[in-house]
DRENGUDO-854883 format. One record per residue (C-alpha): residue in three letters; x, y, z. Coordinates in pm, whole numbers, padded with zeros to 5 digits, always signed. Example, Ala and Ser with C-alpha at 12.3 -4.5 7.8 and 13.67 -1.06 7.14 Angstrom:
<nodes>
ALA+01230-00450+00780;SER+01367-00106+00714;
</nodes>
This chain:
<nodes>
UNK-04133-00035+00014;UNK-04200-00172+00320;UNK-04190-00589+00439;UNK-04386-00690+00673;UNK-04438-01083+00846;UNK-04679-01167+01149;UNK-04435-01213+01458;UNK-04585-01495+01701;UNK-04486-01545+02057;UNK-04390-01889+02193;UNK-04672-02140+02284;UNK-04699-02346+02584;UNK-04788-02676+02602;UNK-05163-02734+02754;UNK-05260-02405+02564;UNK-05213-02173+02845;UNK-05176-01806+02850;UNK-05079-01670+02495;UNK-04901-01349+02615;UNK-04681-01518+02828;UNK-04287-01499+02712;UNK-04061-01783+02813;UNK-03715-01709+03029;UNK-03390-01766+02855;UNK-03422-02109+03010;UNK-03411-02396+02696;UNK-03492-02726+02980;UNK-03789-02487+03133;UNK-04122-02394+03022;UNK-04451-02341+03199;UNK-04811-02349+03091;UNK-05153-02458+03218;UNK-05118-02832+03367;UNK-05429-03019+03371;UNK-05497-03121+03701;UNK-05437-03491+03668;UNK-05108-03446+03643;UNK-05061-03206+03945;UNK-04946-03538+04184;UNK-04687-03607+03947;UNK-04337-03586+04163;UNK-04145-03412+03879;UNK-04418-03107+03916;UNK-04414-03132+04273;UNK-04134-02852+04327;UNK-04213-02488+04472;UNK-04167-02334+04122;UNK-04405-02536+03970;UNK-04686-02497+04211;UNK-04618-02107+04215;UNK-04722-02106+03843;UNK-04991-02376+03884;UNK-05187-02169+04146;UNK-05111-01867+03883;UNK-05256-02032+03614;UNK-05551-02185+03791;UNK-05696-02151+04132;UNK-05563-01811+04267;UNK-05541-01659+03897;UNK-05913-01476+03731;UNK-05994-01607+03418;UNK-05827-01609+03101;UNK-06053-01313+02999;UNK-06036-01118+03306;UNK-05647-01159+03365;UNK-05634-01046+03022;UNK-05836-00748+03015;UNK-05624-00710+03363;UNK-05328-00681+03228;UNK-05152-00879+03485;UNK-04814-00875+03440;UNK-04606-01195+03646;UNK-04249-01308+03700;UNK-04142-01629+03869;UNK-03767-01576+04004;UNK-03589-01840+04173;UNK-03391-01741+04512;UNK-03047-01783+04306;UNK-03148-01502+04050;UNK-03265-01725+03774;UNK-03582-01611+03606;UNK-03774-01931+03536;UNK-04083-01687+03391;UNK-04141-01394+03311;UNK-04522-01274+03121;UNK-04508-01044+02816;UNK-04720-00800+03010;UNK-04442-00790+03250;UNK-04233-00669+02946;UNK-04482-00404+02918;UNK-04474-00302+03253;UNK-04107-00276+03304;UNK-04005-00197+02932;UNK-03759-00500+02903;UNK-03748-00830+02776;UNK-03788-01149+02935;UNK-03457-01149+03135;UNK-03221-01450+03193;UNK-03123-01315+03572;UNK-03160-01097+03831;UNK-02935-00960+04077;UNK-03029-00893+04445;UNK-03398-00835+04336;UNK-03335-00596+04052;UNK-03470-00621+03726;UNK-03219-00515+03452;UNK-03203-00147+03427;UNK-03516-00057+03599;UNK-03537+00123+03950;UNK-03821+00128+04218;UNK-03829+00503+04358;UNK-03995+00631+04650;UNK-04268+00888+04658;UNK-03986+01197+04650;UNK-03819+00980+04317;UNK-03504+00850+04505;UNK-03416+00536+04451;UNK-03487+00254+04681;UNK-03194+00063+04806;UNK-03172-00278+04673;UNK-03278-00502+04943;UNK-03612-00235+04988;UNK-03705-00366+04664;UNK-04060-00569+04668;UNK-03897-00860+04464;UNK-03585-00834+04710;UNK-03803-00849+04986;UNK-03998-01134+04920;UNK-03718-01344+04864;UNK-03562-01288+05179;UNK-03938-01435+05294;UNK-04116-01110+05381;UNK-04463-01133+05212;UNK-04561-00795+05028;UNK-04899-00712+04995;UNK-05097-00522+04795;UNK-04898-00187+04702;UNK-04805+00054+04482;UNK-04490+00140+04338;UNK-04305+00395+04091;UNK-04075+00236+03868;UNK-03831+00415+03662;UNK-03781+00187+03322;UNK-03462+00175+03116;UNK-03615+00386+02859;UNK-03687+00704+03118;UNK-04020+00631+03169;UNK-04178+00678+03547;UNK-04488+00412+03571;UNK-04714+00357+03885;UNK-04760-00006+03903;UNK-05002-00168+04175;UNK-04910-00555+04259;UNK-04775-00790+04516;UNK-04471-00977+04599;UNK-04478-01339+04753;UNK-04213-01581+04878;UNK-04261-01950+04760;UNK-04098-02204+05016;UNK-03962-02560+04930;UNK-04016-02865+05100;UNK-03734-02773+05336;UNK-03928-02427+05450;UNK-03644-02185+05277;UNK-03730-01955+05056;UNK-03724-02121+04705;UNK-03855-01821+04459;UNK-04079-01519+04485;UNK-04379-01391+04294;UNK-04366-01039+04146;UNK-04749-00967+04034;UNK-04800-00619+03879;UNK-05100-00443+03736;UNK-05038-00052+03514;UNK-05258+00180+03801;UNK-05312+00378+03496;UNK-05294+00378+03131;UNK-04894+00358+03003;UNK-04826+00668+02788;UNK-04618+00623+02480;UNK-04292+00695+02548;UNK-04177+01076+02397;UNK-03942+01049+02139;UNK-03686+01264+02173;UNK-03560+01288+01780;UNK-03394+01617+01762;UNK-03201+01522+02082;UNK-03088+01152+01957;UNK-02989+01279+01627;UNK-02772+01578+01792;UNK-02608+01311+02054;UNK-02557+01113+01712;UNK-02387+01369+01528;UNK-02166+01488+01818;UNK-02014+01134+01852;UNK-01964+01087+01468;UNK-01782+01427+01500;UNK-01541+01332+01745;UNK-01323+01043+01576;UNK-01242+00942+01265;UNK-01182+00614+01339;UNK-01475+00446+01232;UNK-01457+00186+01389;UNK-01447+00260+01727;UNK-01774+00479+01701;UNK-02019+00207+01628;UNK-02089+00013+01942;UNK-02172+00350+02118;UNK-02381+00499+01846;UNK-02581+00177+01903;UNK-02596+00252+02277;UNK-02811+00570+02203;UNK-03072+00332+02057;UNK-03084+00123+02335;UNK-03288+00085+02496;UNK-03451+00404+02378;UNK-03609+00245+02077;UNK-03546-00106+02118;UNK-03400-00363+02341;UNK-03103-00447+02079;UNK-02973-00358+01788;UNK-02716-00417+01473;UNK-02514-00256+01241;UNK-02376-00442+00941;UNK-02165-00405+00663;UNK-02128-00517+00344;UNK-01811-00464+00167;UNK-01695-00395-00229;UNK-01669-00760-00273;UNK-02004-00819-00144;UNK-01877-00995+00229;UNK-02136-00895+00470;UNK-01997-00868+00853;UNK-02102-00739+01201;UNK-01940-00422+01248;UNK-02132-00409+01608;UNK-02385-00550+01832;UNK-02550-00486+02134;UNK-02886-00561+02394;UNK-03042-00475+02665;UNK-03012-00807+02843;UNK-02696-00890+02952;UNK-02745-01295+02896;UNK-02858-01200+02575;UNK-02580-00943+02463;UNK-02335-01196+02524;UNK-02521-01473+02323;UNK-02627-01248+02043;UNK-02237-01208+01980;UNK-02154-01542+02004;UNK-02410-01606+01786;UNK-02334-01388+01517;UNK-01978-01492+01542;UNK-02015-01869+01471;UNK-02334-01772+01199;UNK-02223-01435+01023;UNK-02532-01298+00824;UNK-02591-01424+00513;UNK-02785-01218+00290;UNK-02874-01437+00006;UNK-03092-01709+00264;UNK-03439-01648+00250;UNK-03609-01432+00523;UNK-03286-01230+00568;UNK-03121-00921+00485;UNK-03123-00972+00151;UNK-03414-00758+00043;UNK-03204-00448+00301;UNK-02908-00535+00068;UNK-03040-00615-00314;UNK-03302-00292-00295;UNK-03237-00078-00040;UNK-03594-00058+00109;UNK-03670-00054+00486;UNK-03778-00405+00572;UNK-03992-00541+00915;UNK-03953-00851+00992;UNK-04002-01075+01279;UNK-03683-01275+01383;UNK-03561-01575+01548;UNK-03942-01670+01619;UNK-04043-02037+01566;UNK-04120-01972+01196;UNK-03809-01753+01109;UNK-03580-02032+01289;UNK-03725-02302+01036;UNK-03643-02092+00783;UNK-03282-01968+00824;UNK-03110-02245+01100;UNK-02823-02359+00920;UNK-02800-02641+01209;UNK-02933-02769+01515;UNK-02672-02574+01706;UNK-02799-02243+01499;UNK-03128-02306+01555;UNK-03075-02367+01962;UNK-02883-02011+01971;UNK-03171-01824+01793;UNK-03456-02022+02020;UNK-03240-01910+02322;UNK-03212-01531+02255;UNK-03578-01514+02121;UNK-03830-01359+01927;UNK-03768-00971+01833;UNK-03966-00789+01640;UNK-03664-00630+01378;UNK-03684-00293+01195;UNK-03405-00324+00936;UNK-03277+00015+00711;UNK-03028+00072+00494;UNK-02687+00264+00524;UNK-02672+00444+00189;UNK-02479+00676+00084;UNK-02373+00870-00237;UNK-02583+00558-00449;UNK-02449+00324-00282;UNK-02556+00085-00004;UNK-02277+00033+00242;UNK-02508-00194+00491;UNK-02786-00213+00747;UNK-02889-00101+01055;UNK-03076-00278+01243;UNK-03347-00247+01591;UNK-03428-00576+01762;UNK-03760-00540+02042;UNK-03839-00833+02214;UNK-04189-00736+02314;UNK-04339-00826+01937;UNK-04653-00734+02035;UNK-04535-00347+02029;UNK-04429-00261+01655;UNK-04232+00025+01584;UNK-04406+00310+01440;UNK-04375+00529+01167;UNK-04165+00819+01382;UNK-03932+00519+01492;UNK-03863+00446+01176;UNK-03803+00767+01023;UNK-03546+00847+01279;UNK-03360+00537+01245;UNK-03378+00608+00845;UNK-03241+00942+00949;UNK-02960+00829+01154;UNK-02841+00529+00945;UNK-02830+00791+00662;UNK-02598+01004+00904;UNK-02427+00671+00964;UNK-02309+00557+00625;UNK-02262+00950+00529;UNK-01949+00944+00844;UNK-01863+00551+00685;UNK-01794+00690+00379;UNK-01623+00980+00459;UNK-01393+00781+00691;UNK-01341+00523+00414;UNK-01243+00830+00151;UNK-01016+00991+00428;UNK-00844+00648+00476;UNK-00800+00637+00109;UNK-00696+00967+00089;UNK-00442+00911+00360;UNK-00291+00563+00172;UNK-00271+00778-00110;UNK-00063+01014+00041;UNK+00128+00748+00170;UNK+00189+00595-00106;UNK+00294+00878-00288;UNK+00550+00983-00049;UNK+00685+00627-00052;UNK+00686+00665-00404;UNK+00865+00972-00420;UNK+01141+00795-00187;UNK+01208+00533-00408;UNK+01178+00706-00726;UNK+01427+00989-00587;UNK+01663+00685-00518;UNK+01589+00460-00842;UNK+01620+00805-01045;UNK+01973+00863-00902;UNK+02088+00557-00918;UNK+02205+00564-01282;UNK+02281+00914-01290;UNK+02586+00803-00992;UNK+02790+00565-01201;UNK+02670+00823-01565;UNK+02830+01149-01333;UNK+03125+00944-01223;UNK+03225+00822-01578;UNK+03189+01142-01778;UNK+03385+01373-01479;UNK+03656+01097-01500;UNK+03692+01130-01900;UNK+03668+01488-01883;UNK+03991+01483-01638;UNK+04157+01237-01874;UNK+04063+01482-02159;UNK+04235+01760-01922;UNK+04507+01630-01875;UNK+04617+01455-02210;UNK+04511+01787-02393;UNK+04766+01939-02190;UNK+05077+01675-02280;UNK+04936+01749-02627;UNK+04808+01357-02645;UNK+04544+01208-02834;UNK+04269+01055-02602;UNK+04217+00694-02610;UNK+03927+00528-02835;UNK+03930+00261-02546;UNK+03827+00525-02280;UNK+03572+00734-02500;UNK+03450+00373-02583;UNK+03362+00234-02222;UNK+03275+00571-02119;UNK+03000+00617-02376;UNK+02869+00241-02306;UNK+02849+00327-01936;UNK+02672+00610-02053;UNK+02459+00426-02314;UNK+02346+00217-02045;UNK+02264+00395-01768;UNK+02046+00627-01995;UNK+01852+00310-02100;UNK+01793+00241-01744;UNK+01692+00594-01701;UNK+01457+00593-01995;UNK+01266+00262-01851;UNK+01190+00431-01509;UNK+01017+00742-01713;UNK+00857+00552-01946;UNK+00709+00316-01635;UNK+00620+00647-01453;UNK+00469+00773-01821;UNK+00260+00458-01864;UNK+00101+00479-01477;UNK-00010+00834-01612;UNK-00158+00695-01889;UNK-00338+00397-01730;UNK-00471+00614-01451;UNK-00569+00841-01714;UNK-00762+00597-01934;UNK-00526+00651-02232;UNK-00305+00301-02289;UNK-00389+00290-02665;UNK-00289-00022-02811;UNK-00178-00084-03203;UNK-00306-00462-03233;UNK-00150-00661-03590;UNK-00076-00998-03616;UNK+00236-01169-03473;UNK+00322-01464-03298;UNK+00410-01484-02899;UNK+00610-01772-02934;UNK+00891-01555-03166;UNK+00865-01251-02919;UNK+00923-01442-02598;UNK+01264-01602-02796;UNK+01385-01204-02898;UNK+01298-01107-02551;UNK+01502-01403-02428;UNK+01792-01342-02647;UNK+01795-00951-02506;UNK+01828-01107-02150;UNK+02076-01359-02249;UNK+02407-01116-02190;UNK+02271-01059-01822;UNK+02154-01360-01754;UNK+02489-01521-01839;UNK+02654-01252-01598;UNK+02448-01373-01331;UNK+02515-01807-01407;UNK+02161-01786-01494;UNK+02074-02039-01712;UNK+01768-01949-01994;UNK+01491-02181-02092;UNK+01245-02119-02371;UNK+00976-02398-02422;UNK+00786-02316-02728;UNK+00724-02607-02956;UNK+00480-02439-03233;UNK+00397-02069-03341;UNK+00105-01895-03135;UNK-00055-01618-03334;UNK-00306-01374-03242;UNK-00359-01016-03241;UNK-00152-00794-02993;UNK-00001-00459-02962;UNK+00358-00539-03037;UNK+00564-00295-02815;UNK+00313-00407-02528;UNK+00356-00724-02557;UNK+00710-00719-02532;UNK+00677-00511-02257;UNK+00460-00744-02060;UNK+00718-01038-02145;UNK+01005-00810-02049;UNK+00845-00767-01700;UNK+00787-01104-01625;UNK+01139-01197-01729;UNK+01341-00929-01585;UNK+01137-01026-01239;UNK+01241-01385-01255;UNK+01588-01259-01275;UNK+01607-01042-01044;UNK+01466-01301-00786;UNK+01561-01594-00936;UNK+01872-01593-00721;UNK+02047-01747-00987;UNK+01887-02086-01068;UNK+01727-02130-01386;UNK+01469-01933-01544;UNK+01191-02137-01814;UNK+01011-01934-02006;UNK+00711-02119-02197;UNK+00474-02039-02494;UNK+00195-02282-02617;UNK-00181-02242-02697;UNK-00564-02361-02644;UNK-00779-02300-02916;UNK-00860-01931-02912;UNK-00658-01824-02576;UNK-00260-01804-02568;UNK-00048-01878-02270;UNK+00266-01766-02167;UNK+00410-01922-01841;UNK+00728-01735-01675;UNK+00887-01977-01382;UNK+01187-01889-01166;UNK+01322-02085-00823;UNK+01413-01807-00657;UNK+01322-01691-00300;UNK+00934-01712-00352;UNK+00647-01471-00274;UNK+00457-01487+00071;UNK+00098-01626-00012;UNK-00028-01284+00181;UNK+00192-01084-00078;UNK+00038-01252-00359;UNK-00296-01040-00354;UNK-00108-00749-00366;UNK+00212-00712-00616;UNK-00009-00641-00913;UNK-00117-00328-00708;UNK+00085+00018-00759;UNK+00361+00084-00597;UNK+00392-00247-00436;UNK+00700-00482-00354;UNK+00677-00837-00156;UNK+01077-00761-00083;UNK+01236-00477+00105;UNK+01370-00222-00148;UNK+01742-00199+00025;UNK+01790-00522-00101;UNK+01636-00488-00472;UNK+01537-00202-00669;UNK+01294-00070-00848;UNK+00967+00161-00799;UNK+00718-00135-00772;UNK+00529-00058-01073;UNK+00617-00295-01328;UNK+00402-00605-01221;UNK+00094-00344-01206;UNK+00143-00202-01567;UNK+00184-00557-01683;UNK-00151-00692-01513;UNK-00309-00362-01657;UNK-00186-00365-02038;UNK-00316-00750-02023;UNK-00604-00656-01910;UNK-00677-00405-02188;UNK-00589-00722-02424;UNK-00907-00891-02210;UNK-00645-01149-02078;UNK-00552-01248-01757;UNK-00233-01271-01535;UNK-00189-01506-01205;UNK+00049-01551-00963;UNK+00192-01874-00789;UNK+00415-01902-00531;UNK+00573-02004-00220;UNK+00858-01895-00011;UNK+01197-02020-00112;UNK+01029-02220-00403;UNK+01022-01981-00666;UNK+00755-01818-00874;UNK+00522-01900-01166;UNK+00381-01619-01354;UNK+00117-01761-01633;UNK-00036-01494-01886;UNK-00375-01584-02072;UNK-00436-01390-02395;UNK-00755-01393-02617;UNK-00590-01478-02978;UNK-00800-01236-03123;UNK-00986-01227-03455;UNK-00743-01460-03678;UNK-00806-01733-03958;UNK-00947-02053-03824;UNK-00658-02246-03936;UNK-00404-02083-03747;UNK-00568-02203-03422;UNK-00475-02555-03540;UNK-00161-02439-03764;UNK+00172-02640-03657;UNK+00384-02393-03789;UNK+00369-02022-03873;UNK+00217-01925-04178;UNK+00447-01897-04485;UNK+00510-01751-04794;UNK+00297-01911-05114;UNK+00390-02098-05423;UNK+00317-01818-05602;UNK+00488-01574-05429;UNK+00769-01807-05424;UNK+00757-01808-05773;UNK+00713-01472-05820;
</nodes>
C-alpha cells in the first residue's frame, strides 16, 4: 500500500510565476508587481527591479518562459540568494539554496570543454558579480548527483543607486533535453553493505549510510527509530543544503517526530507500508505545527516531496527511513523506491543484529559478574562452616588422646555454626534454582486460602533475633485479617525479601512493616530509613543480577528483588519502588485477593470456627 498527497509549491503574491521556489529567506518574497506600485520607494532597490524586469518587460510570456524552461536565480553580492526558480532546481539538481560562496552553487561545478573545472572566480555567476556582464553562452555543469548538463544562459550584474555591484542574474536554459539520471542500484547497495560490514557500532554507521543517498536520490534524508516502548527518535539526519542541514536538526531536536499526529509517520509505523507524502508544504504545516515557532522552522526549510519506508526486520518494525527532494515537481519513481525498500531492509537487518550482539554481549557480562559474586557469596559460608568443623575435629584429637570426653558445649556451637551457615547456603541455591525456573517458564504456584496479615507477623517474628542483634527495632501495622488466595511458600518468600532488604539497608533505624486491604486487592507496604536508592537505580533493581550498592560493602547475588517482582507477577500483582538517597525505602506489594467469599472482603476479623463445630 502506497499514500499518496498532491505536493504544492509556494505562491506569490500578484499570482506570478507558479514554478518559482522561494530562497530560505522568511522577510523576502518576489512575484509579479503590478505596475502601479513600481514608484513605491520600498521596491525601489536593485533586487527588486532585477526581478521586476524578469517578470515583466525583459521576460517572454508566461507561456513561452514556460515552455522555455527558463531557469533564474537572483543572488545578492554578499552570497545571499534572495531567488532562486524551480527550473533552476532542475537545471542544477539542487534545491533552492540559502547562500552561495564566491559564485558557486552548492555542490555543482562549471567545467570547461576538456571537463576541468573552472576556477571559482571564472565562474559566470562569479563573474558577474564582480560587474563583468556575461552574455549569451554555454556552459557544462557537473551537478551534485554526477550528472554533466549543457546549459545555455547569461549572467548580469545589477548595480545600486551607489553604482556597485548589488546582485547578479544567473539565467539558464537545458541546450538539450535532461536525461534521467542512471541509477546505479547494484553499486549503492554494495557501498551500503560494505559500510554496514565494517562496525558494529550501530550507531556510528547511520549518518554516512545516509550520505550515499544524498544527493544521489534526494536532497535529504532521515532515519528514525522507534524503540520497544514505542519512543520514536532521530537516529540521523542529513541535506544537501548546508542552511538547511543545520535547520533540519535543530528542528527535529526541539519537535521530535510524533507518530500518532495526523499526516505523519504514523501509517510507516502502525502498518508498515511505504508511504509518499508531501512535507512541510503550506498544507502539511497546518496540519502538524505544534506552534508558531514549529510552523516558522518547517516554512523555512520547505516543501520536499518525502518517500518514507519501513525498517523491518524479523516481523518487526524497528523504524523508518526516510528521502526528502525539494524539487516536488520530480516524484520518485518506482526503481527509487525499490532500492530504498531494499536498503532500509539491509538497514534494520545490521540494527538488529547489532541490538542482539549488544544483548548477547550484556549477557555475557552479566554472567561473568554473576559468576564473581556467586563464587564469593557461595564461599562465604563455607569459610566460617570449614573453620568450625577443622577446629572441633582438633579438639576431638586431642581430648581422644588424654582419654577425655568432648564437651556438649563445643559439639553444640559447632553444629549451630554449622546449622546456620548451611541455611545460608541453601537460600543462595534455591535463589539460583528459582531464576532457572522463571527463565524457564516453570514457577508453579500452589494457591489456598490464608491471610497476609498472619504471614507478614511469622515472617516478622523469624527476623526478630537479627533484627534485635542489629538495635533494629520491628514494626508490624496490621489492624484486620487480609485473605485471599496465594501460594503459601511464595508468599513468604516475597515478604522475606522485602524484609531482609530493609535490614540489610536499613542501617539500623526502624523497619514498619504494614498489611491492610481495598476491596478485592491486598497491600503490603515494607518501609526502612536507611541509606535510600538513587532515583536512576530505581528502574533497575527488579532486573537480574542487579544491585544499587557496591557488593564489597553488602552481599548478596542481586537476585532476590527480581524473583520477588516475578513470583508477584505470576500472582497478577504488582510491586513498586520509592525512594530517595539517605531517606530510606518504601517497598508496597499489590495482590489480587483472588476468588474468595464476598464477605471476607468486608470481614473485620478472620473467619472462625462455627457454633456447631464448637459444639461438636
Amino acid at each position: 500500500m502506497v499514500m499518496g498527497r498532491t505536493c504544492g509549491l509556494p505562491s506569490f503574491p500578484g499570482g506570478g510565476d507558479d514554478t518559482m521556489m522561494r530562497a530560505e529567506s522568511p522577510s523576502m518574497s518576489f512575484g509579479a508587481m503590478p505596475s502601479a506600485h513600481r514608484s513605491d520607494p520600498s521596491l525601489d532597490s536593485p533586487q527588486a527591479s532585477a526581478v521586476a524586469s524578469l517578470k515583466d518587460g525583459d521576460a517572454p510570456p508566461l507561456s513561452s518562459r514556460v515552455m522555455d524552461a527558463e531557469g533564474w536565480a537572483l543572488v545578492e553580492h554578499s552570497g545571499r540568494v534572495v531567488a532562486f526558480n524551480a527550473q533552476a532546481s532542475v537545471h542544477f539538481g539542487i534545491p533552492a539554496p540559502t547562500t552561495v560562496e564566491h559564485g558557486r552553487l552548492p555542490g555543482c561545478e562549471w567545467l570547461r570543454s576538456d571537463g576541468t573545472p573552472l576556477p571559482s572566480h571564472e565562474a559566470p555567476l562569479a563573474r558577474a558579480l564582480a560587474g563583468e556582464q556575461v552574455d549569451t553562452a554555454e556552459w557544462t555543469v557537473l551537478r551534485p548527483d554526477g550528472m554533466r548538463v549543457r546549459l545555455q544562459g547569461t549572467a548580469t550584474p545589477v548595480k545600486g543607486g551607489d553604482g556597485r555591484v548589488a546582485a547578479a542574474v544567473l539565467r539558464t536554459r537545458a541546450v538539450e533535453a535532461l536525461p534521467a539520471p542512471l541509477l546505479d542500484a547494484s553499486r549503492l547497495l554494495a557501498e551500503a553493505g560494505a559500510l554496514l560490514g565494517t562496525s558494529v557500532d550501530a550507531e556510528a554507521q547511520l549518518e554516512p549510510l545516509l550520505k550515499l543517498l544524498v544527493p544521489t536520490l534526494g536532497d535529504g534524508a532521515l532515519l528514525i527509530l522507534m524503540s520497544p516502548d514505542a519512543d520514536v527518535s532521530v537516529a540521523a539526519s542529513l541535506h544537501v543544503d548546508a542552511g538547511r542541514h543545520a535547520l533540519l536538526r535543530e528542528l527535529l531536536s526541539r519537535y521530535p517526530p510524533d507518530p500518532t499526529l495526523p499526516g505523519g509517520l504514523s501509517h510507516v509505523f502502525v502498518t508498515g507500508a511505504v508511504a509518499r507524502l508531501c512535507v512541510m508544504s503550506d498544507e502539511h504545516v497546518t496540519l502538524t505545527a505544534r506552534d508558531a515557532e514549529h510552523a516558522r522552522m518547517m516554512r523555512e526549510v520547505g516543501p520536499h516531496g518525502c518517500l518514507s519506508v519501513p525498517l523491518a526486520a524479523r516481523g518487526n518494525v524497528l523504524g523508518a527511513l526516510i528521502l526528502l527532494r525539494a524539487n516536488v515537481l520530480h516524484a520518485f519513481d518506482a526503481e527509487e523506491e525499490r532500492v530504498l525498500a531494499e536498503l532500509a531492509h539491509r538497514t534494520a537487518l545490521y540494527l538488529e543484529n547489532a541490538r542482539l550482539l549488544k544483548e548477547a554481549r550484556e549477557a555475557v557480562r552479566q554472567r561473568d559478574e554473576f559468576l564473581g559474586i556467586a563464587s564469593h557469596e557461595l564461599k562465604t559460608p563455607l569459610t566460617p562452616l570449614s573453620l568450625k568443623v577443622q577446629l572441633l575435629q582438633k579438639q576431638v584429637t586431642v581430648l581422644a588422646r588424654e582419654g577425655k570426653p568432648v564437651p556438649t558445649e563445643r559439639v553444640s556451637e559447632t553444629l549451630e555454626v554449622v546449622q546456620r551457615q548451611v541455611r545460608r547456603l541453601s537460600r543462595l541455591v534455591d535463589n539460583l534454582l528459582d531464576v532457572s525456573r522463571i527463565s524457564a517458564g516453570r514457577l508453579r504456584l500452589e494457591v489456598e486460602e490464608l491471610d497476609l496479615a498472619s504471614v507478614a507477623a511469622e515472617i516478622l517474628y523469624r527476623f526478630a533475633p537479627a533484627a534485635q542483634q542489629q538495635g533494629t527495632e520491628l514494626e508490624l501495622h496490621a489492624p484486620v485479617p487480609v485473605v485471599g488466595r496465594w501460594d503459601r511458600l511464595r508468599l513468604e518468600q516475597v515478604v522475606t525479601n522485602l524484609l531482609s532488604n530493609a535490614l540489610k539497608y536499613g542501617a539500623g533505624h526502624p523497619v514498619v512493616l504494614s498489611v491492610d486491604a481495598r476491596g478485592t486487592v491486598a497491600r503490603l507496604t515494607v518501609k526502612d530509613h536507611g541509606i535510600g536508592i538513587a532515583p536512576e537505580d530505581l528502574a533497575r533493581i527488579f532486573e537480574r543480577f542487579e544491585r544499587a550498592v557496591s557488593d564489597r560493602h553488602y552481599g548478596g547475588l542481586g537476585l532476590g528483588l527480581y524473583i520477588t517482582r516475578q513470583i508477584v507477577e505470576a500472582f497478577g500483582g504488582t510491586v513498586l519502588a520509592q525512594s530517595e538517597p539517605g531517606q530510606g525505602s518504601t517497598f508496597t506489594l499489590e495482590l489480587p485477593r483472588g476468588d474468595i467469599p464476598e464477605e471476607w472482603l468486608t470481614a473485620h476479623a478472620a473467619p472462625g470456627p462455627t457454633s456447631e463445630s464448637e459444639g461438636g
